[in-house]
PyMOL CGO cylinders between C-alpha atoms (Angstrom):
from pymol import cmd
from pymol.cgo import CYLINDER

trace = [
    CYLINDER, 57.38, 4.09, 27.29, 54.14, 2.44, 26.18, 0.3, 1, 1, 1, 1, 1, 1,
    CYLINDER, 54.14, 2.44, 26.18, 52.89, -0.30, 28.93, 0.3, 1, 1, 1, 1, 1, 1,
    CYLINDER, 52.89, -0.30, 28.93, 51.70, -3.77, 27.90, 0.3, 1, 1, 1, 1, 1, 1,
    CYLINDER, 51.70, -3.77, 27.90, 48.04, -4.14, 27.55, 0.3, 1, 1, 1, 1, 1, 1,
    CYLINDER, 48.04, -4.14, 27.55, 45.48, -6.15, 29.34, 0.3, 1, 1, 1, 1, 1, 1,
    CYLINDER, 45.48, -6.15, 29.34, 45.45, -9.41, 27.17, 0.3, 1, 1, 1, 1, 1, 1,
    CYLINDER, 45.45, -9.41, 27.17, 48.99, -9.62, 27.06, 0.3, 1, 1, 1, 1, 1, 1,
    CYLINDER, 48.99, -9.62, 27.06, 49.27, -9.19, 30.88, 0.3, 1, 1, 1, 1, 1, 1,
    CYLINDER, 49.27, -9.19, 30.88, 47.06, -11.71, 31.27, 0.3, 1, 1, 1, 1, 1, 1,
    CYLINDER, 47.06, -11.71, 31.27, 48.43, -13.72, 28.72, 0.3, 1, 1, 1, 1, 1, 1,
    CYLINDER, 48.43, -13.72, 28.72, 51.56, -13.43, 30.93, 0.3, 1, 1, 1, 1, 1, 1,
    CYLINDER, 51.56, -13.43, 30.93, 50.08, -14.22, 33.84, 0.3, 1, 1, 1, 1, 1, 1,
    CYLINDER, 50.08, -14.22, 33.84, 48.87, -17.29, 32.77, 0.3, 1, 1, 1, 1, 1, 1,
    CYLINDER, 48.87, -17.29, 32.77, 52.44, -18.36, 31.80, 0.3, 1, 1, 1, 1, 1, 1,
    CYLINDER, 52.44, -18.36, 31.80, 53.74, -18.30, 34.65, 0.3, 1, 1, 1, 1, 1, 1,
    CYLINDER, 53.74, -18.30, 34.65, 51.13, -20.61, 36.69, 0.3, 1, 1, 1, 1, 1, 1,
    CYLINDER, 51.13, -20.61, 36.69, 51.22, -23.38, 34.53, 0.3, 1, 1, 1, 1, 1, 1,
    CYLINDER, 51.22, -23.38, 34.53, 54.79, -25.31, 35.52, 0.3, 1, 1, 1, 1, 1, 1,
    CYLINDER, 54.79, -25.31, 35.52, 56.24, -27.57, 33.17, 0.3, 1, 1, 1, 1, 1, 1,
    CYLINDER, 56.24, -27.57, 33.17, 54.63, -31.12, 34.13, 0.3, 1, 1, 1, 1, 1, 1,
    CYLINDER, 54.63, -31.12, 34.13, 56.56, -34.35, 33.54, 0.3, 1, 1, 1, 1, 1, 1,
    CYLINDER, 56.56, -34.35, 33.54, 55.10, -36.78, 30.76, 0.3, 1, 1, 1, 1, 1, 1,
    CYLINDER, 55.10, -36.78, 30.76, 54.66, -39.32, 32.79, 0.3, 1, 1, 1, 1, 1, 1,
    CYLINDER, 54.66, -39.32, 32.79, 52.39, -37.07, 35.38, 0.3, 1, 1, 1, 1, 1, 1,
    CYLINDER, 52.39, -37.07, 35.38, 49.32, -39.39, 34.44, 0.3, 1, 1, 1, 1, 1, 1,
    CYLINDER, 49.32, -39.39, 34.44, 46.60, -39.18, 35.60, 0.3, 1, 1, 1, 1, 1, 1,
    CYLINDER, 46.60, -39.18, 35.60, 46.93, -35.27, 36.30, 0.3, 1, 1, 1, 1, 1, 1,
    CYLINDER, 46.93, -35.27, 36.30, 44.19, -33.79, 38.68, 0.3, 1, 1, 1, 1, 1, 1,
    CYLINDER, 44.19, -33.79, 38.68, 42.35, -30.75, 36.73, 0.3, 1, 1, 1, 1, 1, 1,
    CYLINDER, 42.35, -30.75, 36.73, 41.77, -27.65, 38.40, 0.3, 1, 1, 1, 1, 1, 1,
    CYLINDER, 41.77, -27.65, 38.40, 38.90, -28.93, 40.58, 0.3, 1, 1, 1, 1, 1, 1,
    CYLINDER, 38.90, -28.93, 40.58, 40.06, -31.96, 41.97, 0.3, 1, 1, 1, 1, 1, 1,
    CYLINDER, 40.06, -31.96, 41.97, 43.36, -30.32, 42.49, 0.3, 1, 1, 1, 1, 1, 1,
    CYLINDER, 43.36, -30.32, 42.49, 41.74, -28.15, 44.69, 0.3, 1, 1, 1, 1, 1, 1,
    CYLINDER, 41.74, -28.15, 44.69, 39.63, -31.12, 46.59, 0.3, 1, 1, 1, 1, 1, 1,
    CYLINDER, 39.63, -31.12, 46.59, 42.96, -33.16, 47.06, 0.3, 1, 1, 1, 1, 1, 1,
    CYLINDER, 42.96, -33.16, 47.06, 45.23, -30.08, 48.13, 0.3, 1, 1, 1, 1, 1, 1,
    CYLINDER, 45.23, -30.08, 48.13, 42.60, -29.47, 50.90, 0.3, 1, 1, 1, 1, 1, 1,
    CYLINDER, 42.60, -29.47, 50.90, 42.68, -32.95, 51.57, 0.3, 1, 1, 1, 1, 1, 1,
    CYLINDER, 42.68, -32.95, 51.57, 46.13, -32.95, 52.05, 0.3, 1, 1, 1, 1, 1, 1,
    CYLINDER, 46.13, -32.95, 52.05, 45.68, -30.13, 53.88, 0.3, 1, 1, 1, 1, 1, 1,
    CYLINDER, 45.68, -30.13, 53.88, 43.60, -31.56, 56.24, 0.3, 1, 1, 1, 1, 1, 1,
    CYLINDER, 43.60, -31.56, 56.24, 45.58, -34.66, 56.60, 0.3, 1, 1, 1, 1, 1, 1,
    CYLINDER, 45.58, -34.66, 56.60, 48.72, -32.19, 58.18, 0.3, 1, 1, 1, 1, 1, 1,
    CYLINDER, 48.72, -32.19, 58.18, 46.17, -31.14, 60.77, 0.3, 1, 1, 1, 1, 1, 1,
    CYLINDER, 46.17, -31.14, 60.77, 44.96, -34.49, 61.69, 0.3, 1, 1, 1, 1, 1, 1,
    CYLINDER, 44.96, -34.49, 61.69, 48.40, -36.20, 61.40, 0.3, 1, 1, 1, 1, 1, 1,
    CYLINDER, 48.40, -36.20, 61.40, 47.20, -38.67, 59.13, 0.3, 1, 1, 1, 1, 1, 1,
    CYLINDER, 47.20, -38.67, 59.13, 50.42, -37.43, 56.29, 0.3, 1, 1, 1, 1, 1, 1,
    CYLINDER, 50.42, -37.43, 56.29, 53.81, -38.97, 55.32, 0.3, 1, 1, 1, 1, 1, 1,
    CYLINDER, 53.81, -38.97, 55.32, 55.98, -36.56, 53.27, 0.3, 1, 1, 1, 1, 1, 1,
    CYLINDER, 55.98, -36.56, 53.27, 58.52, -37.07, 50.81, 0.3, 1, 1, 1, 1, 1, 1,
    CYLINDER, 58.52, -37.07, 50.81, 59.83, -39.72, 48.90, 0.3, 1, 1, 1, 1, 1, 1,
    CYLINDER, 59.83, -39.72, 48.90, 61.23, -42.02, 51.51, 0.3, 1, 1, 1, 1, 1, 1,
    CYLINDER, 61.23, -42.02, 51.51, 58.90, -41.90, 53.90, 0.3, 1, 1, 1, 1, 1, 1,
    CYLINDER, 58.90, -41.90, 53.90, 56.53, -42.60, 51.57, 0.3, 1, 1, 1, 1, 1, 1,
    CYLINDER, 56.53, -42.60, 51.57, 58.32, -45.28, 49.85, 0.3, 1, 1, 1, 1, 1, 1,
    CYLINDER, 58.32, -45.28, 49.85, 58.98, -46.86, 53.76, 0.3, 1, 1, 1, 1, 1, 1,
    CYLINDER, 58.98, -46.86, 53.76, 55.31, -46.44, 54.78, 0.3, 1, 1, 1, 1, 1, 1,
    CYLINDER, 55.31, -46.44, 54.78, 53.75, -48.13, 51.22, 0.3, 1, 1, 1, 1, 1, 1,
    CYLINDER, 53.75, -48.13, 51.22, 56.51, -51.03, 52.17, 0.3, 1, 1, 1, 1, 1, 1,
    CYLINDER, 56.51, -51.03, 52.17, 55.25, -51.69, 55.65, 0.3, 1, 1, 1, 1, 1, 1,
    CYLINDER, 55.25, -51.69, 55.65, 52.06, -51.98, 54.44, 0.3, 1, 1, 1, 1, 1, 1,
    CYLINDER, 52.06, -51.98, 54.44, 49.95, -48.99, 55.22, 0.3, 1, 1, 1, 1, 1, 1,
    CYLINDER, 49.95, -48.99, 55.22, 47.11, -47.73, 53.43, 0.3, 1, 1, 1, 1, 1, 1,
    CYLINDER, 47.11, -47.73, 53.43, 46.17, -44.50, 51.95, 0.3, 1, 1, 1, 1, 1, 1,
    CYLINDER, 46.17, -44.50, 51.95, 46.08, -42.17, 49.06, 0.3, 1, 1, 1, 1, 1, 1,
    CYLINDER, 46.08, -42.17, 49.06, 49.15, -40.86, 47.21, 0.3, 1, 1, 1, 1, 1, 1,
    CYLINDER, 49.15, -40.86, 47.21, 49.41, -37.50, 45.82, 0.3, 1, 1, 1, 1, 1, 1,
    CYLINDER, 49.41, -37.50, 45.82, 52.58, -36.95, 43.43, 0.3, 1, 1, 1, 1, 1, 1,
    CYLINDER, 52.58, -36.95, 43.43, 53.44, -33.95, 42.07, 0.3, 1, 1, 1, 1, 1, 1,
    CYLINDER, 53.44, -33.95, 42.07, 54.18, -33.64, 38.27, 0.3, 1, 1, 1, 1, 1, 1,
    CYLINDER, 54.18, -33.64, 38.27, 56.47, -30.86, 38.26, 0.3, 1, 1, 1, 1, 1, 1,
    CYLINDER, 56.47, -30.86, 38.26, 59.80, -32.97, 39.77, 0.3, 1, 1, 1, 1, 1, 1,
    CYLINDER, 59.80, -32.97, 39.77, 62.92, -32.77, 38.13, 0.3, 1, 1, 1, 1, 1, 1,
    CYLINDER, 62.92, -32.77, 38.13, 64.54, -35.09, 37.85, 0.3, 1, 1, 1, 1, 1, 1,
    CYLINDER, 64.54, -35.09, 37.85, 61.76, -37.12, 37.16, 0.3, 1, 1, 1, 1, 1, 1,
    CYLINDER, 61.76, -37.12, 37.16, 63.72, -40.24, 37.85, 0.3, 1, 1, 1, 1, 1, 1,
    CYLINDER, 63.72, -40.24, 37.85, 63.18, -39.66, 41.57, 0.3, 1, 1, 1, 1, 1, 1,
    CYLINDER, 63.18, -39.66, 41.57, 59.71, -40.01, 41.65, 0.3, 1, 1, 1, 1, 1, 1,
    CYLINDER, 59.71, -40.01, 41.65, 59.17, -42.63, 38.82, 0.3, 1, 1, 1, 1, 1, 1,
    CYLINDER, 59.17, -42.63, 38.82, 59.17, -46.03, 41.23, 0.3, 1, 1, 1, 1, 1, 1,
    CYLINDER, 59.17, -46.03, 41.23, 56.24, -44.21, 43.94, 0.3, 1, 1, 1, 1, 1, 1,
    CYLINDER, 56.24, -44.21, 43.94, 53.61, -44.74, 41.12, 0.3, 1, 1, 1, 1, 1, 1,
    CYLINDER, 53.61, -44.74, 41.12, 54.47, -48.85, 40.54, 0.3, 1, 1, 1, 1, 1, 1,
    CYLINDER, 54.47, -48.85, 40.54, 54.47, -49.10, 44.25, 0.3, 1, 1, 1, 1, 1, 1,
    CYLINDER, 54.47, -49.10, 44.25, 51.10, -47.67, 44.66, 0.3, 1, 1, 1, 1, 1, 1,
    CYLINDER, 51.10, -47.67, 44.66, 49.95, -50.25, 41.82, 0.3, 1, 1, 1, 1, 1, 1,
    CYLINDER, 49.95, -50.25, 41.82, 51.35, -53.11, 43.66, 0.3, 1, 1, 1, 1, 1, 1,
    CYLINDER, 51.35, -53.11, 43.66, 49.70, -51.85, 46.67, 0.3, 1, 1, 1, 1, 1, 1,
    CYLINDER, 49.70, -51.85, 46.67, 46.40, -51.29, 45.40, 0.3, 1, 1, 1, 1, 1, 1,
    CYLINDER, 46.40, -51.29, 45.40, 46.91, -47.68, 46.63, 0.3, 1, 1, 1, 1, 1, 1,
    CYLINDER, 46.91, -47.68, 46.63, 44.97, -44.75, 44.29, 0.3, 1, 1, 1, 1, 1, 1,
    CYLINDER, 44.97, -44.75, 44.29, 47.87, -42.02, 43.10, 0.3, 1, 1, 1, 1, 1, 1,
    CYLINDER, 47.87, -42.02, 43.10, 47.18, -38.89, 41.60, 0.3, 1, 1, 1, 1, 1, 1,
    CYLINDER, 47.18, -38.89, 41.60, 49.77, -36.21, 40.52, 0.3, 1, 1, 1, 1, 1, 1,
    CYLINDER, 49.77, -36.21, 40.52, 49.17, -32.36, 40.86, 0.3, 1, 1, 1, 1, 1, 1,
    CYLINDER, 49.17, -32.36, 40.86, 50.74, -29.44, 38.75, 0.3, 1, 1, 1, 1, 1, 1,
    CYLINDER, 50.74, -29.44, 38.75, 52.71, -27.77, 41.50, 0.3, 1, 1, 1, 1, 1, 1,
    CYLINDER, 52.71, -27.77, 41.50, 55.14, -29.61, 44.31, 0.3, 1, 1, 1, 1, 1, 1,
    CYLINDER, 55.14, -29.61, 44.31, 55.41, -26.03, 45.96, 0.3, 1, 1, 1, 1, 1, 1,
    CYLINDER, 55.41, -26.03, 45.96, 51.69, -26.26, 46.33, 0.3, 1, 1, 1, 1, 1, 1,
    CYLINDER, 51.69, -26.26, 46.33, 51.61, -29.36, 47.99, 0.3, 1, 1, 1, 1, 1, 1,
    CYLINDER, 51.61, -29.36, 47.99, 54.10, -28.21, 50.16, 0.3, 1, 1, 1, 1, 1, 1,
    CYLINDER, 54.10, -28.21, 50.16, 52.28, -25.55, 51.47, 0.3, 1, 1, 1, 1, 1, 1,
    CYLINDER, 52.28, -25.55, 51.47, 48.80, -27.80, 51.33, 0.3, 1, 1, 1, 1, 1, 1,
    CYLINDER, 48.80, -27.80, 51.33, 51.09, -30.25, 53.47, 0.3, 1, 1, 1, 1, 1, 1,
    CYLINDER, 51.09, -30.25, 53.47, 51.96, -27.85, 56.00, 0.3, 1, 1, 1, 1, 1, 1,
    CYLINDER, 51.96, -27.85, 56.00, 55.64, -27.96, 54.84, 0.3, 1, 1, 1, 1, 1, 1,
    CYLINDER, 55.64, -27.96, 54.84, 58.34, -24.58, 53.69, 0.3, 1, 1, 1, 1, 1, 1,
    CYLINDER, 58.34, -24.58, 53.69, 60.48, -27.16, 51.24, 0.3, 1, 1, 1, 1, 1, 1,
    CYLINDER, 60.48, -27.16, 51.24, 59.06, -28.31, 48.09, 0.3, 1, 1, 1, 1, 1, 1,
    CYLINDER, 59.06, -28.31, 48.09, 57.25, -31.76, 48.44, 0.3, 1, 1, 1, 1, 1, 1,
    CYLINDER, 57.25, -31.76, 48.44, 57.71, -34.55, 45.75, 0.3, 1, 1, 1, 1, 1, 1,
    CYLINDER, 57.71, -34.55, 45.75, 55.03, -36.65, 46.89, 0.3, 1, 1, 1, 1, 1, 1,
    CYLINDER, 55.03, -36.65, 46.89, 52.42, -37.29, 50.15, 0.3, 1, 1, 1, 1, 1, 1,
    CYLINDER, 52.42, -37.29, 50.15, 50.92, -40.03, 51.34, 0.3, 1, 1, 1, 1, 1, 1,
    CYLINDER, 50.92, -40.03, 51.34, 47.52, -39.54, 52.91, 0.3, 1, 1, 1, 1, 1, 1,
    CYLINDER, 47.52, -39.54, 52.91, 46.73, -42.01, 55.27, 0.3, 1, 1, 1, 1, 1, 1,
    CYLINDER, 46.73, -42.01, 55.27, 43.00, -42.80, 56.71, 0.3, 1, 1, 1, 1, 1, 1,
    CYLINDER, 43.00, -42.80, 56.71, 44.42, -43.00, 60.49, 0.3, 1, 1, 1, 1, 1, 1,
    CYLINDER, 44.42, -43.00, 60.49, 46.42, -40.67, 62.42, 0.3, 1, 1, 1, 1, 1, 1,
    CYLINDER, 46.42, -40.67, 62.42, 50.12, -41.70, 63.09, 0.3, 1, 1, 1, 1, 1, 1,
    CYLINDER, 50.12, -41.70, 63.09, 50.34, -40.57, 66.45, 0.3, 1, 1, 1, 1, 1, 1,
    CYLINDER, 50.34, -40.57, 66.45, 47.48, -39.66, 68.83, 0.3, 1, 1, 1, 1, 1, 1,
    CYLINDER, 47.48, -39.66, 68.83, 43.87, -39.53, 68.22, 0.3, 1, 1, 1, 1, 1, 1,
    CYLINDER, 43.87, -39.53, 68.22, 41.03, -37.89, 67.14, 0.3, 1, 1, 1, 1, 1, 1,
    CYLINDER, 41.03, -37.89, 67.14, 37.37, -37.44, 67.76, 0.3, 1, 1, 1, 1, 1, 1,
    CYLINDER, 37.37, -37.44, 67.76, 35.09, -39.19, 66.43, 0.3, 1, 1, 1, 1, 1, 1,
    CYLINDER, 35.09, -39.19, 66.43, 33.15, -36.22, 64.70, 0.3, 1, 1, 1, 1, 1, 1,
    CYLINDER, 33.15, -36.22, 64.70, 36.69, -35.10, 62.46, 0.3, 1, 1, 1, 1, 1, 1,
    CYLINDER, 36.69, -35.10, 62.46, 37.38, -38.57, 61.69, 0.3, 1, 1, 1, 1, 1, 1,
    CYLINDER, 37.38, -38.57, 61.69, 33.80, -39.08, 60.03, 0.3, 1, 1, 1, 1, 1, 1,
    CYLINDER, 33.80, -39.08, 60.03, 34.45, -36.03, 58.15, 0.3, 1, 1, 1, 1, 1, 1,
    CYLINDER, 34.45, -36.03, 58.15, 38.02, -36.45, 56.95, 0.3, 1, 1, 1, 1, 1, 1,
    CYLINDER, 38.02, -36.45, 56.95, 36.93, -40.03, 55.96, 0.3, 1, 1, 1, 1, 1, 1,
    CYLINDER, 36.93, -40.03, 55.96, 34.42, -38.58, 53.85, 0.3, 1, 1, 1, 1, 1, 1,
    CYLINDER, 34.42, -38.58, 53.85, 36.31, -36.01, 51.99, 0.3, 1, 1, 1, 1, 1, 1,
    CYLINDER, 36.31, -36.01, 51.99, 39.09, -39.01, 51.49, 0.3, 1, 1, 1, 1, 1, 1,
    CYLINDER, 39.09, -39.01, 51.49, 36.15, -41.51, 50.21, 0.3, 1, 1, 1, 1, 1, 1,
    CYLINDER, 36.15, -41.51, 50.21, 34.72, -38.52, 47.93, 0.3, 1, 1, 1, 1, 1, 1,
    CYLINDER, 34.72, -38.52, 47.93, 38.79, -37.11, 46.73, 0.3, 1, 1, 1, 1, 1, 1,
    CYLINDER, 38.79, -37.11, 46.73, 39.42, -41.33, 46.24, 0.3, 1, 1, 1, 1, 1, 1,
    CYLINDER, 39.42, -41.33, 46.24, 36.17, -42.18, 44.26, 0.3, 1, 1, 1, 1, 1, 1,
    CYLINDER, 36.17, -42.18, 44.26, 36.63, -39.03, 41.83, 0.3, 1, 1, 1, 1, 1, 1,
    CYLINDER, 36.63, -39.03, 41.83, 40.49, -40.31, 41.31, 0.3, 1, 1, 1, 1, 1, 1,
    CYLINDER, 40.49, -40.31, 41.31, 39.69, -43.37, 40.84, 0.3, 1, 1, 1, 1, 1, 1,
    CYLINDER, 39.69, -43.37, 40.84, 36.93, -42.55, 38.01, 0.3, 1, 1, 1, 1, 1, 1,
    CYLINDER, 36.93, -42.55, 38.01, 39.96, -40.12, 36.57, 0.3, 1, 1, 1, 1, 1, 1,
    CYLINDER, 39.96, -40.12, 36.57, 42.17, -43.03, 36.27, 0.3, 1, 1, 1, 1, 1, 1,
    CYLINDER, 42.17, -43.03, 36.27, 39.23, -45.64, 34.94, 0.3, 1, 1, 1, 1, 1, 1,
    CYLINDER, 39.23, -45.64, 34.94, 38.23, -43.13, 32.52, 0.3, 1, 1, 1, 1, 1, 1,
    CYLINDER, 38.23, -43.13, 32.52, 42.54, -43.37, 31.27, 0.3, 1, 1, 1, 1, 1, 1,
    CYLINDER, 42.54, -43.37, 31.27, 42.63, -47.24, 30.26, 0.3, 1, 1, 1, 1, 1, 1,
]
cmd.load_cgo(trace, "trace")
């Protein structure tokens, strides 16, 4: 009846946060910017400024609409996700994939697992002041400009 010790409990521990991310999950946000886009995305929900999912996505990148796309890299299949990132390129719209799609659930103010968000710099409906959309805009230039470098920094 011996218990595990420390290092393999954490060893353990460890296992289970990392999810199995798709090959194609490039570029992958590291633990920092995962953090700064999550809260983005986060923020987004608030302000109204989010499409979730793959079709709305998808309809809103069609139509023209600009924003930022966050994809996340642990979808299977993978073959549902695989067209969002060509899209964005097209587009000219920056794309980044996270670890988790339960996380940016929750980030996106959602209970189901998300496949992908698009963060857009206006709200949908409604409006807000001018003091939150100053400071959303700058969170989205700074979580943009730091994906952008991550993707530069690729090729």
């Amino acid at each position: 009846m011996g218990s595990d010790s420390e290092a393999e409990k954490s060893h353990q521990k460890e296992k289970k946060k990392l999810p199995a991310v798709a090959p194609i999950a490039k570029p992958l946000a590291g633990k920092k910017l995962c953090k700064r886009t999550l809260k983005l995305v986060r923020k987004a929900a608030e302000h109204r400024c989010l499409k979730r999912g793959v079709k709305e996505v998808v309809k809103s990148i069609r139509r023209g609409h600009k924003g930022f796309c966050v994809i996340a890299g642990n979808i299977s299949p993978i073959d549902v996700i695989t067209h969002v990132p060509i899209l964005c390129e097209e587009a000219d719209i920056p794309y980044v994939y996270v670890p988790s799609k339960e996380d940016l659930a929750t980030a996106g103010a959602t209970k189901r697992p998300t496949c992908c968000v698009l963060v857009l710099t206006k709200p949908i409906k409604g409006e807000i002041t001018q003091e939150e959309q100053e400071k959303f805009k700058a969170d989205y230039n700074q979580v943009v400009k730091e994906v952008t470098e991550l993707t530069s920094s690729l090729f």
